[in-house]
RORO-43476 format. One line per 8 residues: their letters; for each residue x, y, z of N, C-alpha, C, O. Coordinates in steps of 0.05 Angstrom, whole numbers, plus 5000, padded with zeros to 4 digits. Layout:
a> X/Y/Z/X/Y/Z/X/Y/Z/X/Y/Z; ...
//
This chain:
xxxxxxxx> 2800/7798/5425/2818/7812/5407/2809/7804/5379/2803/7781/5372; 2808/7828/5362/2794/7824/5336/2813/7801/5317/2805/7779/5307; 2839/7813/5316/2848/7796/5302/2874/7781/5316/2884/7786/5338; 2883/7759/5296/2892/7749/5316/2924/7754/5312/2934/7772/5299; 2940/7727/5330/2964/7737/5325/2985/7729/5294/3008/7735/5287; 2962/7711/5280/2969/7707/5256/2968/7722/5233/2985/7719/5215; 2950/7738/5232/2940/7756/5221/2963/7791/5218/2970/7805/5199; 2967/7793/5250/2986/7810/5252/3012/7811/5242/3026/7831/5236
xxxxxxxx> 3019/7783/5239/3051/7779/5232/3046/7774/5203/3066/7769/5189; 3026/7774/5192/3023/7764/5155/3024/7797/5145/3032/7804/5123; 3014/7815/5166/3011/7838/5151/3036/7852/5148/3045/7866/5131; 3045/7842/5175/3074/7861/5181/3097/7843/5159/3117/7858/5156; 3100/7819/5146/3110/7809/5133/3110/7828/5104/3131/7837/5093; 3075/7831/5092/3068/7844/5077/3077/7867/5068/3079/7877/5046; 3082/7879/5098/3095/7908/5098/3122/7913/5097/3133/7933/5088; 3132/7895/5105/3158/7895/5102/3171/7882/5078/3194/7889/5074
xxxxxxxx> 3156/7860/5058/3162/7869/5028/3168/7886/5009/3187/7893/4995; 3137/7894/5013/3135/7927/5002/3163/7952/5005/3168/7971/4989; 3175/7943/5030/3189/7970/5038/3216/7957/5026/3237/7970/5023; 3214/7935/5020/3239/7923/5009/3239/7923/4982/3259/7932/4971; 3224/7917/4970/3212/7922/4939/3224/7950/4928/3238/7957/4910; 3212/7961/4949/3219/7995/4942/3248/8008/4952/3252/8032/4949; 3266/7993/4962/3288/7994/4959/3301/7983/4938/3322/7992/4929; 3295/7972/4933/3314/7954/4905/3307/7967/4882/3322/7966/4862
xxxxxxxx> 3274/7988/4882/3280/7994/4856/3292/8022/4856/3298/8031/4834; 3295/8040/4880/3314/8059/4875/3335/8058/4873/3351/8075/4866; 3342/8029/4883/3382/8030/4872/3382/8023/4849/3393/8037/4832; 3370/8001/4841/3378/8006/4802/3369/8027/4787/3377/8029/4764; 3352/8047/4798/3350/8073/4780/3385/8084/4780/3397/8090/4760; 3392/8083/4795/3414/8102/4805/3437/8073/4792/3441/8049/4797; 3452/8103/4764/3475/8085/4742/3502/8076/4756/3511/8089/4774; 3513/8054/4748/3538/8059/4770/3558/8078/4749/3555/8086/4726
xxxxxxxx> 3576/8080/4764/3599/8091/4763/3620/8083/4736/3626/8059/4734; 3629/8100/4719/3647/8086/4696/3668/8079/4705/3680/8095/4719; 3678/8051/4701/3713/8046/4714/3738/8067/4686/3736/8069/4662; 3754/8076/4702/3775/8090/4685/3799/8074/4681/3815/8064/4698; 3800/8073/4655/3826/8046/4650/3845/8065/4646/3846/8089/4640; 3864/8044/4655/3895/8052/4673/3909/8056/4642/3900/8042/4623; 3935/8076/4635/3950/8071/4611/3971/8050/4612/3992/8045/4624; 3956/8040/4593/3982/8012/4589/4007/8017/4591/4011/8033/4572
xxxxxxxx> 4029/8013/4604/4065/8011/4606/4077/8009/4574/4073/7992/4556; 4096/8038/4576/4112/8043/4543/4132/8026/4551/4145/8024/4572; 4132/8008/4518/4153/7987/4520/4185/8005/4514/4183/8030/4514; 4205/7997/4510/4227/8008/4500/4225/8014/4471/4232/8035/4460; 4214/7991/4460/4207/8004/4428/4189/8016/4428/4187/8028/4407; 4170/8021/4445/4147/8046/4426/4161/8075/4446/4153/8096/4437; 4182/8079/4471/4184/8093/4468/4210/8104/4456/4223/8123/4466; 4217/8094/4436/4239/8097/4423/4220/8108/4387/4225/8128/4374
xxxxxxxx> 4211/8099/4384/4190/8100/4368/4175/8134/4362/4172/8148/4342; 4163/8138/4406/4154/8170/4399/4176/8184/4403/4173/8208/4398; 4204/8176/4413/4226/8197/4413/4227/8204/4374/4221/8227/4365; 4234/8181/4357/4241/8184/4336/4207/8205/4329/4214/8226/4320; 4190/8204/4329/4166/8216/4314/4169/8248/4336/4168/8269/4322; 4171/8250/4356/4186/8278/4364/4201/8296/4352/4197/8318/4342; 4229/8275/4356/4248/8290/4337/4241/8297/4314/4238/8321/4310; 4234/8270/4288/4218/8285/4272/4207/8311/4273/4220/8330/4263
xxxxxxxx> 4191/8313/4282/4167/8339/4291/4196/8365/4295/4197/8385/4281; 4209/8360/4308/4226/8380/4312/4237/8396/4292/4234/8419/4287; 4252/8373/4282/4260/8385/4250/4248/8397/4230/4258/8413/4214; 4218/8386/4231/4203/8400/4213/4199/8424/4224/4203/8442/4209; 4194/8429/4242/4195/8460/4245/4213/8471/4248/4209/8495/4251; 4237/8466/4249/4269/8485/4241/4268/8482/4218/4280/8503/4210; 4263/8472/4202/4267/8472/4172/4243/8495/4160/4252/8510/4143; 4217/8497/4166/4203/8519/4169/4205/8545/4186/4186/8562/4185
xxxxxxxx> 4228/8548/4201/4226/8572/4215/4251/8592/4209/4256/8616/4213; 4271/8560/4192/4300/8573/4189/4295/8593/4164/4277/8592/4147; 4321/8616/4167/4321/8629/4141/4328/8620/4124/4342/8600/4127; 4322/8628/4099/4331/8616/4072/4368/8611/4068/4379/8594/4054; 4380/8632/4086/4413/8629/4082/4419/8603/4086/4432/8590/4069; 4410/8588/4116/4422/8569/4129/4414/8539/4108/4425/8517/4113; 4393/8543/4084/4392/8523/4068/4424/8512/4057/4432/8489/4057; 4436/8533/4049/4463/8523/4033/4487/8503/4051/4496/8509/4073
xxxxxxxx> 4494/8481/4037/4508/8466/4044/4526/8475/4050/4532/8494/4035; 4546/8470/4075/4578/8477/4069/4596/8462/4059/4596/8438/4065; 4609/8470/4046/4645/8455/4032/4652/8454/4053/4645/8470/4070; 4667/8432/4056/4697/8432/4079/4722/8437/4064/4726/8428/4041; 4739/8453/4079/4753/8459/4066/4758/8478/4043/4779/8481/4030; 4726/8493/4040/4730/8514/4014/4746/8540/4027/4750/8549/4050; 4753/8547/4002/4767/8581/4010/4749/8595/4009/4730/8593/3994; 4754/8618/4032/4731/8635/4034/4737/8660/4008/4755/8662/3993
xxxxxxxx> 4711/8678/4013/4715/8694/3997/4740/8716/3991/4746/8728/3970; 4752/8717/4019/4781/8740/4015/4791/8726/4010/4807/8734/3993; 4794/8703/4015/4828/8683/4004/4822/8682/3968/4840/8689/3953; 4798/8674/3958/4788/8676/3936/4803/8717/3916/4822/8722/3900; 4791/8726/3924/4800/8755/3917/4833/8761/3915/4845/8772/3897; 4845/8748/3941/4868/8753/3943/4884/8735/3923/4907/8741/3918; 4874/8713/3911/4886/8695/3890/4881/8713/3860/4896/8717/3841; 4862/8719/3863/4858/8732/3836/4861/8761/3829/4859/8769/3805
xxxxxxxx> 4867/8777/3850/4878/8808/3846/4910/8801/3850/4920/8787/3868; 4929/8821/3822/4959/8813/3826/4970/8827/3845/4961/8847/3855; 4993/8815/3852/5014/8834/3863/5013/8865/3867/5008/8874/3844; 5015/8881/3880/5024/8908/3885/5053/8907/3887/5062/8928/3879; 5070/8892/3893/5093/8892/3906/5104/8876/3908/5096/8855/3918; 5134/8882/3896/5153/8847/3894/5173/8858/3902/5179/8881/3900; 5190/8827/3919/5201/8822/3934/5225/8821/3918/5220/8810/3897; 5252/8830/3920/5274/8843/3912/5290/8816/3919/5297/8819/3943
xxxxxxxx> 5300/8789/3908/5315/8781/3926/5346/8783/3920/5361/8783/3940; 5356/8786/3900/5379/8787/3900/5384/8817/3877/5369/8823/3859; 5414/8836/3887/5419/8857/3872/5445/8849/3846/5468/8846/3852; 5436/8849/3823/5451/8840/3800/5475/8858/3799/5497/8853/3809; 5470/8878/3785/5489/8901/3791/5481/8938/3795/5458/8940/3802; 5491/8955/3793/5474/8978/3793/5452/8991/3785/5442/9010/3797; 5446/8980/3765/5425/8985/3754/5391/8961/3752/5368/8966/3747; 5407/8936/3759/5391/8913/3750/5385/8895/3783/5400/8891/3802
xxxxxxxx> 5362/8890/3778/5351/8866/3801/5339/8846/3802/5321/8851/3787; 5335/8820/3810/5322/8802/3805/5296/8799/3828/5293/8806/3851; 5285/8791/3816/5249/8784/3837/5248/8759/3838/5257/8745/3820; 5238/8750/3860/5229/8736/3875/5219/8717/3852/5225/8694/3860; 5209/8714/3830/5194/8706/3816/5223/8693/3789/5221/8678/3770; 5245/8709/3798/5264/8694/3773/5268/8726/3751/5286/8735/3738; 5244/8733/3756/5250/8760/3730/5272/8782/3742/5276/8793/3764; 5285/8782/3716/5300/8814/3734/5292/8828/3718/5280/8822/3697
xxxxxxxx> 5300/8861/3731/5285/8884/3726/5309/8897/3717/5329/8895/3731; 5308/8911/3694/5332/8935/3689/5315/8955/3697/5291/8956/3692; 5333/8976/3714/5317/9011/3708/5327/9026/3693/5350/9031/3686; 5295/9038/3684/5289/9054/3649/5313/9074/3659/5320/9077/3682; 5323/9088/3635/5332/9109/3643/5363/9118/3646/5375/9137/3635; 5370/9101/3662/5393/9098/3679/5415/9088/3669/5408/9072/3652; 5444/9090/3670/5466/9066/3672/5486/9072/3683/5499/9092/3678; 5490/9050/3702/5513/9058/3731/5538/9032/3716/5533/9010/3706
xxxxxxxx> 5563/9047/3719/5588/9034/3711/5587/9004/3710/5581/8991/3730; 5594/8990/3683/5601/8962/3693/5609/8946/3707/5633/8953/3708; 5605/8921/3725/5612/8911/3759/5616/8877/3742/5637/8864/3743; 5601/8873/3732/5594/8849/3728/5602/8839/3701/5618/8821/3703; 5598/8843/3684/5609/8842/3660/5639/8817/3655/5661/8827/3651; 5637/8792/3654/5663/8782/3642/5680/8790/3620/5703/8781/3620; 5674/8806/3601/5672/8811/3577/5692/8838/3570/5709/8843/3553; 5682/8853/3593/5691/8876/3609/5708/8881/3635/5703/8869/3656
xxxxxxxx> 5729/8899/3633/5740/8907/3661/5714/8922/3678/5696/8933/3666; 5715/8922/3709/5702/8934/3726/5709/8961/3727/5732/8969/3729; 5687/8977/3725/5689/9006/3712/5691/9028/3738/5680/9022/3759; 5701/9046/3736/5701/9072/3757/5683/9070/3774/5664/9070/3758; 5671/9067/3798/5650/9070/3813/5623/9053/3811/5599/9059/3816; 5635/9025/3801/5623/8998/3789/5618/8982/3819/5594/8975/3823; 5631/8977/3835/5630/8974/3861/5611/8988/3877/5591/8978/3888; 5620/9012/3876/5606/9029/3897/5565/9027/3882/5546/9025/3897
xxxxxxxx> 5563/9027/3860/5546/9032/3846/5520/9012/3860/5497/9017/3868; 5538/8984/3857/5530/8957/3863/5523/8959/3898/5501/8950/3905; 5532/8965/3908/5530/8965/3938/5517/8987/3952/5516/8985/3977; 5504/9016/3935/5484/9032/3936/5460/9009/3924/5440/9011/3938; 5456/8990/3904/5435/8990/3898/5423/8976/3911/5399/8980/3911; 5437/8946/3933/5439/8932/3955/5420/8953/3968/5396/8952/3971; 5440/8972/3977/5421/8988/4008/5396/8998/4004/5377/9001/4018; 5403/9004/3976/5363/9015/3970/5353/8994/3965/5334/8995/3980
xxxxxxxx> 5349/8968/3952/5331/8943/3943/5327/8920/3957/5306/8912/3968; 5356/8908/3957/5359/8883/3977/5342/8881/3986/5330/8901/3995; 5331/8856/3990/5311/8837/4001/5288/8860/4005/5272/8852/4022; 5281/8887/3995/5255/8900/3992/5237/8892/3984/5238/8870/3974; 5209/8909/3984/5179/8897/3967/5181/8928/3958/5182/8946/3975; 5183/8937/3927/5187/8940/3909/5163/8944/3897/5147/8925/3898; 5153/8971/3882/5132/8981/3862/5150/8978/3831/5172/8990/3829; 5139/8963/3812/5135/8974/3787/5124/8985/3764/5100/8979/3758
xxxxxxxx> 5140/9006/3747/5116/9017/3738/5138/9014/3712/5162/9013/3711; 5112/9013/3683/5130/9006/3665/5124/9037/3652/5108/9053/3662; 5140/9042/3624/5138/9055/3615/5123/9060/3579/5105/9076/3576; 5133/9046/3558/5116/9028/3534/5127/9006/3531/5114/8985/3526; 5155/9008/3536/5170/8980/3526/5171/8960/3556/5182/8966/3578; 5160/8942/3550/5157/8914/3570/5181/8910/3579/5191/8913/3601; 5191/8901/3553/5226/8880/3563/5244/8887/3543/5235/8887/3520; 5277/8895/3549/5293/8887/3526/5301/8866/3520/5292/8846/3531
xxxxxxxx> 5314/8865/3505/5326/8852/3477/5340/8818/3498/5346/8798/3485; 5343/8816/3520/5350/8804/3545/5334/8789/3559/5339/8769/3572; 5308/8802/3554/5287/8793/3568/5274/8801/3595/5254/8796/3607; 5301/8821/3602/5292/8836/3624/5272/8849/3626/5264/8858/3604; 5254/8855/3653/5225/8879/3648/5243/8907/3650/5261/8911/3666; 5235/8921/3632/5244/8946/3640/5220/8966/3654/5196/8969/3648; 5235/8977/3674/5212/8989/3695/5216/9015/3721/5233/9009/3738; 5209/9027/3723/5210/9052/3742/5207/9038/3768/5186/9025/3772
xxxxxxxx> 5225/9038/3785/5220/9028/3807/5221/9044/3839/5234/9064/3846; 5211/9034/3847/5202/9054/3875/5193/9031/3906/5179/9011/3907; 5208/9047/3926/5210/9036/3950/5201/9057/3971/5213/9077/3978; 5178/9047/3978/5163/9065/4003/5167/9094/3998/5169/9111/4017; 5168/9101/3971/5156/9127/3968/5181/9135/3949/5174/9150/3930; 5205/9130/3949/5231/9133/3937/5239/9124/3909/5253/9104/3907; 5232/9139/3883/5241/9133/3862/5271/9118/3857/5293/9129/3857; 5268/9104/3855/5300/9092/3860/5316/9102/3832/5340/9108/3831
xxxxxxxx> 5298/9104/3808/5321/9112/3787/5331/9128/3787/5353/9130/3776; 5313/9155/3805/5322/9181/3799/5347/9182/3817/5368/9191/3810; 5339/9168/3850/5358/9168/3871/5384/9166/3866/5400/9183/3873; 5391/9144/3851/5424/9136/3837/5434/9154/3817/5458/9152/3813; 5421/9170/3805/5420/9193/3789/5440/9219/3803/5462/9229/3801; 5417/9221/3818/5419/9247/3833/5448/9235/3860/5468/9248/3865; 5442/9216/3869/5466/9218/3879/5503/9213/3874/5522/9211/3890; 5499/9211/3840/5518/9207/3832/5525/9177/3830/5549/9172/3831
xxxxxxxx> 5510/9159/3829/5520/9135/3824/5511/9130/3804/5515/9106/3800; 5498/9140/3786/5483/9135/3758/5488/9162/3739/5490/9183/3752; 5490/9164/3718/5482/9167/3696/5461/9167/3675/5449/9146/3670; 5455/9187/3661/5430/9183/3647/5440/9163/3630/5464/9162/3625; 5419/9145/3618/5413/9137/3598/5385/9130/3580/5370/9112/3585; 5384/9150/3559/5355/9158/3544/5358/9126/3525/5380/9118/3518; 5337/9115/3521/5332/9103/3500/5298/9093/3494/5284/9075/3502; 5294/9119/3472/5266/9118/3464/5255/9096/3463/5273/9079/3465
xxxxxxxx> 5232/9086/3461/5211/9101/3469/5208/9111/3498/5190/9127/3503; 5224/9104/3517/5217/9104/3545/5231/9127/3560/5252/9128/3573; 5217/9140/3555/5224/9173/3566/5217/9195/3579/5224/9219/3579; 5199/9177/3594/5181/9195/3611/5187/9219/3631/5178/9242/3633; 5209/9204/3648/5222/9220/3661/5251/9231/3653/5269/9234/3669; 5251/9237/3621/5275/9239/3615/5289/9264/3629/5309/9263/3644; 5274/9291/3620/5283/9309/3628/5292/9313/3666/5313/9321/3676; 5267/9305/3677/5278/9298/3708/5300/9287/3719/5309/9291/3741
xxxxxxxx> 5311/9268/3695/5336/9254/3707/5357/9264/3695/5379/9259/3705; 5355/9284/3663/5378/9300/3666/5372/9321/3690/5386/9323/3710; 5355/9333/3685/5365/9353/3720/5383/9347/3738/5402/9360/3748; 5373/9322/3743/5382/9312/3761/5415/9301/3765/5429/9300/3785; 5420/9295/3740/5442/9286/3739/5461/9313/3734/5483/9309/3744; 5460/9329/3726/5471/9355/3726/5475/9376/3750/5492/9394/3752; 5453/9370/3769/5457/9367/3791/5473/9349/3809/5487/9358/3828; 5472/9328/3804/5504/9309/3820/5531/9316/3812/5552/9311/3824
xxxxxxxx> 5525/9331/3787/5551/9339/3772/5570/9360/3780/5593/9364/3785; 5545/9373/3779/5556/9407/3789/5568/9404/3814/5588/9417/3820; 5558/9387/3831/5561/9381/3867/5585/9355/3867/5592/9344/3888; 5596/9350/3843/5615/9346/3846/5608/9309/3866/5627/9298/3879; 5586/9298/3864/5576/9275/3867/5583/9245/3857/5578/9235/3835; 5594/9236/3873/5599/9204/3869/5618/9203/3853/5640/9209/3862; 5612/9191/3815/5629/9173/3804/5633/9208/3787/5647/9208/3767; 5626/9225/3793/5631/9257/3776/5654/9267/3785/5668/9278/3768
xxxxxxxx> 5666/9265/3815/5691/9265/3821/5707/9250/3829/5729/9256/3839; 5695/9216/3823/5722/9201/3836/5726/9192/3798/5748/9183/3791; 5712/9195/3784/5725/9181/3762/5726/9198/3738/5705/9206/3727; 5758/9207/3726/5763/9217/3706/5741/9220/3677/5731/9238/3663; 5744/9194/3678/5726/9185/3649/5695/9200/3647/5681/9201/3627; 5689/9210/3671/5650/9228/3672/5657/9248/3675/5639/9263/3680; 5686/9261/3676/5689/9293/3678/5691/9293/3640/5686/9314/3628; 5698/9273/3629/5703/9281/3600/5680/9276/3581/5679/9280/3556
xxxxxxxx> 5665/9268/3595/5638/9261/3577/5623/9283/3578/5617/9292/3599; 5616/9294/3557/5592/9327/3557/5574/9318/3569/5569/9294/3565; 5560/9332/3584/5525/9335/3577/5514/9357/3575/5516/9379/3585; 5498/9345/3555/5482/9368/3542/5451/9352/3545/5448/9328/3540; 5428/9373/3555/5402/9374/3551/5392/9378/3526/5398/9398/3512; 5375/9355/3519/5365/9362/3487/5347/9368/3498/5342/9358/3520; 5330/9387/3487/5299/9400/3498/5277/9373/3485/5256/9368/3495; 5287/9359/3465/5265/9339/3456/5271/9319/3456/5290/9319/3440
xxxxxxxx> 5266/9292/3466/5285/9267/3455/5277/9266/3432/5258/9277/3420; 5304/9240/3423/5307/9235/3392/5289/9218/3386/5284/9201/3404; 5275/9217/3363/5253/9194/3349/5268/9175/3346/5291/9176/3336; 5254/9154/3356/5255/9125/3353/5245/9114/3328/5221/9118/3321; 5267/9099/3309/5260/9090/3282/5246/9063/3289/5249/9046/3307; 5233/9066/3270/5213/9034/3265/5230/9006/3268/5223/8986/3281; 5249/9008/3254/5268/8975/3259/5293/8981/3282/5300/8961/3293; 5303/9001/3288/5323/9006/3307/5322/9025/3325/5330/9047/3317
xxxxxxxx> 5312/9021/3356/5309/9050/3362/5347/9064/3369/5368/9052/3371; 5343/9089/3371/5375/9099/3375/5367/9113/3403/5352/9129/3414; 5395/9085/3409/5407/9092/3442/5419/9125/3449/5438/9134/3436; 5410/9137/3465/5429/9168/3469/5435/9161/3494/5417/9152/3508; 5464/9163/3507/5464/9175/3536/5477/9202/3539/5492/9215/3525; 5463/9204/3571/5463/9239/3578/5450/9258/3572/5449/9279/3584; 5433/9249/3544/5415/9267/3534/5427/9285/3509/5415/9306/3502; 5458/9274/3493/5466/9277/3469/5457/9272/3451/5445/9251/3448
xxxxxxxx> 5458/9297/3426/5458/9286/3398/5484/9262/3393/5507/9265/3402; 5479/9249/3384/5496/9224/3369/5496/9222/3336/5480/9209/3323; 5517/9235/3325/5521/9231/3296/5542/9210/3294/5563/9208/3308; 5530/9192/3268/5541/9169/3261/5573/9185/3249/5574/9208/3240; 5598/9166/3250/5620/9173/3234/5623/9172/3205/5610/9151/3200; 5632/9181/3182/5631/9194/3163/5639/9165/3149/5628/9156/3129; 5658/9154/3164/5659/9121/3143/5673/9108/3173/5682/9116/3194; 5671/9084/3157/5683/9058/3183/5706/9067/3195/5708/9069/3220
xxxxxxxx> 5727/9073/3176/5751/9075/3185/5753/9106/3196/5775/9117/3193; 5740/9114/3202/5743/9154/3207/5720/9149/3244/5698/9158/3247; 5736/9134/3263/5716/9127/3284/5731/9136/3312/5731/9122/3332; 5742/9159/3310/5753/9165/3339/5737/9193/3338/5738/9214/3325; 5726/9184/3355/5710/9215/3373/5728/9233/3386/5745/9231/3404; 5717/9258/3369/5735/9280/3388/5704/9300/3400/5687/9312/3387; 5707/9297/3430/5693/9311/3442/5698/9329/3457/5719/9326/3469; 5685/9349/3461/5689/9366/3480/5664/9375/3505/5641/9384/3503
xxxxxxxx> 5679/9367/3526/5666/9367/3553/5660/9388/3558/5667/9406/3543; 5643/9392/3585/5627/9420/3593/5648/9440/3613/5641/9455/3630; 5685/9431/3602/5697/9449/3612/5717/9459/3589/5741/9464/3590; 5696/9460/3562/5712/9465/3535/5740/9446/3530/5751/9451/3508; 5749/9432/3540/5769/9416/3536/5760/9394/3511/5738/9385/3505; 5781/9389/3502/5776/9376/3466/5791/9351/3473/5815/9351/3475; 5773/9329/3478/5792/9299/3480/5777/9283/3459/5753/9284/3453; 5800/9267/3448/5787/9238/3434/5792/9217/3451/5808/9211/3468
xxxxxxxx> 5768/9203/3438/5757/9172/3450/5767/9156/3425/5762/9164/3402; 5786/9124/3432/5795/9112/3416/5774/9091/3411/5755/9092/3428; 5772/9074/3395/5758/9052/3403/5775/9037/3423/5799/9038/3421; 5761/9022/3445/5771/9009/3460/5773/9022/3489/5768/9009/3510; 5780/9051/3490/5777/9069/3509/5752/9066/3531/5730/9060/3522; 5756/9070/3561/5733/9052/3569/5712/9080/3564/5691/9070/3572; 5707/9105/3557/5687/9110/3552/5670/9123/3521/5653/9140/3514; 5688/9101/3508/5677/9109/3471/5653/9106/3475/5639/9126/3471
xxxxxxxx> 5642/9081/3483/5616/9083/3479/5585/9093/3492/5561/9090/3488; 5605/9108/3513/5582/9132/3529/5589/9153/3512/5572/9171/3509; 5604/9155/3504/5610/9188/3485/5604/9197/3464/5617/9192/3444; 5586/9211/3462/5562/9221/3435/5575/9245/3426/5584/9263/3441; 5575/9243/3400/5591/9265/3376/5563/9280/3369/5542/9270/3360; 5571/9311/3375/5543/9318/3367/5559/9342/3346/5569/9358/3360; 5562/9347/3323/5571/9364/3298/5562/9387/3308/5576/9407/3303; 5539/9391/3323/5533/9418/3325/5543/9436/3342/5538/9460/3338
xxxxxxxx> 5559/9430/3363/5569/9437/3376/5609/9437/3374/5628/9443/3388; 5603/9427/3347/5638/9431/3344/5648/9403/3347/5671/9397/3342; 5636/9391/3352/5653/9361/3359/5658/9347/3329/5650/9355/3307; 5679/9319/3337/5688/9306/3302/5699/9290/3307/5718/9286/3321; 5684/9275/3291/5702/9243/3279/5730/9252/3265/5731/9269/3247; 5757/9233/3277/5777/9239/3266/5783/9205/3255/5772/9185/3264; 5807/9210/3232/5814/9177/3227/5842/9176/3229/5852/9162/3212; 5859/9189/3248/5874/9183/3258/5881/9193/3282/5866/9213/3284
xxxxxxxx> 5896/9192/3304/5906/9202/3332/5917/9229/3317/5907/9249/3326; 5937/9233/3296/5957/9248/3290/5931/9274/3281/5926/9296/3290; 5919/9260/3260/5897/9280/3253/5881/9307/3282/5881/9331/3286; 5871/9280/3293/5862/9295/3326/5872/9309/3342/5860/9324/3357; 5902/9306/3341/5925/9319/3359/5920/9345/3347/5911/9364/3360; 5927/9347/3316/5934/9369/3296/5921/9386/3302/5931/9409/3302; 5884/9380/3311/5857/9399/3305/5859/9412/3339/5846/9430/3349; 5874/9399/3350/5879/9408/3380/5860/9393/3400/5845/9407/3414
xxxxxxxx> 5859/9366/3401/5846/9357/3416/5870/9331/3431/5889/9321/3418; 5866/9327/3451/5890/9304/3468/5867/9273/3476/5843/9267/3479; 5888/9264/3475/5879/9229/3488/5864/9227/3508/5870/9237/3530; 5840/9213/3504/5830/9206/3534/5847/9200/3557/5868/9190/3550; 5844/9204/3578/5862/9187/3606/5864/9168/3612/5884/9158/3623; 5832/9150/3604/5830/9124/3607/5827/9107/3587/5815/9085/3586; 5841/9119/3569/5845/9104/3541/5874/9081/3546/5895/9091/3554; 5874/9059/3542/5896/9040/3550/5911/9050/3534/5901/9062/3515
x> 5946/9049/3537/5969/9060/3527/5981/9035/3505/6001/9039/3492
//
């Protein structure tokens, strides 16, 4: 045998280096593997930390997405815009709380109201006895006003001499001055400037008359009072305006002592008014029509005129 058995096993040693050699260098060609690190555990403060940097984030974009309206702060407690309006537009309508007497009312507010126009028999008056249909007058103006809500409407003059408003007044559609008029619980009374509806409320009152209405037939004293329609009212002087009722001329008496009215009513009958008489001072002397100041009873008798009825004895 050529070679021997030493020889054989040196080669096969040889060979089996080699094949080992050449394993080792194809595994270090070949990279290892990257390890992937694990995420570290959120403590309570950092995640309290990205809640707060979240939220943040949040807000900033509601604050960029909101409309421009929702910028404005709110008041607590402000008034809105109708409560606002309703403080500052007045009244339409006042509250009636108590009825003075026929003609007069008080508001809710303390003011009383006389109506323009008008004058229903004395009720109230200390000063004065309670006059013909003074009662009844008072307890019509109750049923129309009492505790009502009430339109006013003025005419030029604000307030008289009293302080009262003087004013046209009206209830759910119902002129009330004319109402007491026309149904005989009123009487005209003109006193310039405020005369708007003068002529309407003589109509009217000549109409309760004729019909034989209210205080026209329960009380003597308004069958003896004329009326007469003036087609114009009388001018109001600069320092005094002059009172008319019924819509009479009114001539002053000839001197102080010459002051008993002799009138004659719209059934030609010729009566004088004394002073003191309860209706001297509704009773307008108009010369043109024949009427006259007398200065004595005996004088008045003579010219053929008799005593009022309700003249005290």
């Amino acid at each position: 045998m050529g070679k021997t058995i030493i020889t054989i096993v040196a080669e096969l040693l040889v060979a089996l280096a080699f094949l080992v050699g050449r394993i080792s260098g194809e595994r270090q060609s070949i990279p290892a593997p990257v390890a992937l690190e694990s995420p570290a555990p959120l403590t309570l403060e950092a995640l309290s930390q990205q809640e707060a940097l979240t939220g943040e984030a949040v807000r900033q974009e509601e604050k960029i997405s909101a409309p421009a309206s929702s910028k404005a702060t709110a008041i607590p407690n402000a008034p809105s815009t109708t409560e606002i309006k309703k403080e500052i537009s007045p009244p339409t309508t006042f509250l009636v709380t108590r009825v003075i007497d026929g003609d007069t009312v008080e508001l809710e507010s303390g003011e009383r109201v006389r109506y323009i126009g008008i004058d229903t028999p004395e009720s109230v008056d200390p000063r004065k006895p309670i006059e013909c249909f003074g009662k009844e007058a008072v307890k019509e103006n109750e049923k129309l006003a009492a505790q009502k809500r009430v339109t006013l409407k003025k005419d030029v003059t604000d307030k008289d001499r009293y302080g009262r408003l003087l004013r046209y007044v009206y209830i759910n559609g119902v002129f009330i001055n004319l109402e007491l008029i026309r149904t005989g619980y009123a009487s005209v009374y003109t006193y310039p400037p405020d005369v708007k509806y003068n002529a309407q409320f003589l109509a009217a009152q000549e109409e309760a008359r004729s019909n034989q209405r209210g205080l026209w037939s329960a009380c003597k004293e308004a069958q003896e009072v004329t009326i007469v329609q003036s087609p114009t009212p009388p001018q109001e002087t600069k320092d005094q305006p002059q009172a008319q009722s019924s819509g009479q001329q009114d001539n002053p008496p000839p001197s102080p002592t010459c002051d008993i009215k002799g009138n004659i009513n719209s059934k030609g009958e010729k009566i004088y008014h004394l002073p003191g008489c309860q209706s001297y001072n509704k009773t307008k002397i108009d010369i043109n029509r024949g009427e006259h100041f007398f200065c004595s009873e005996n004088e008045a008798r003579d010219a053929g005129w008799r005593k009022a009825l309700n003249c005290p004895e």
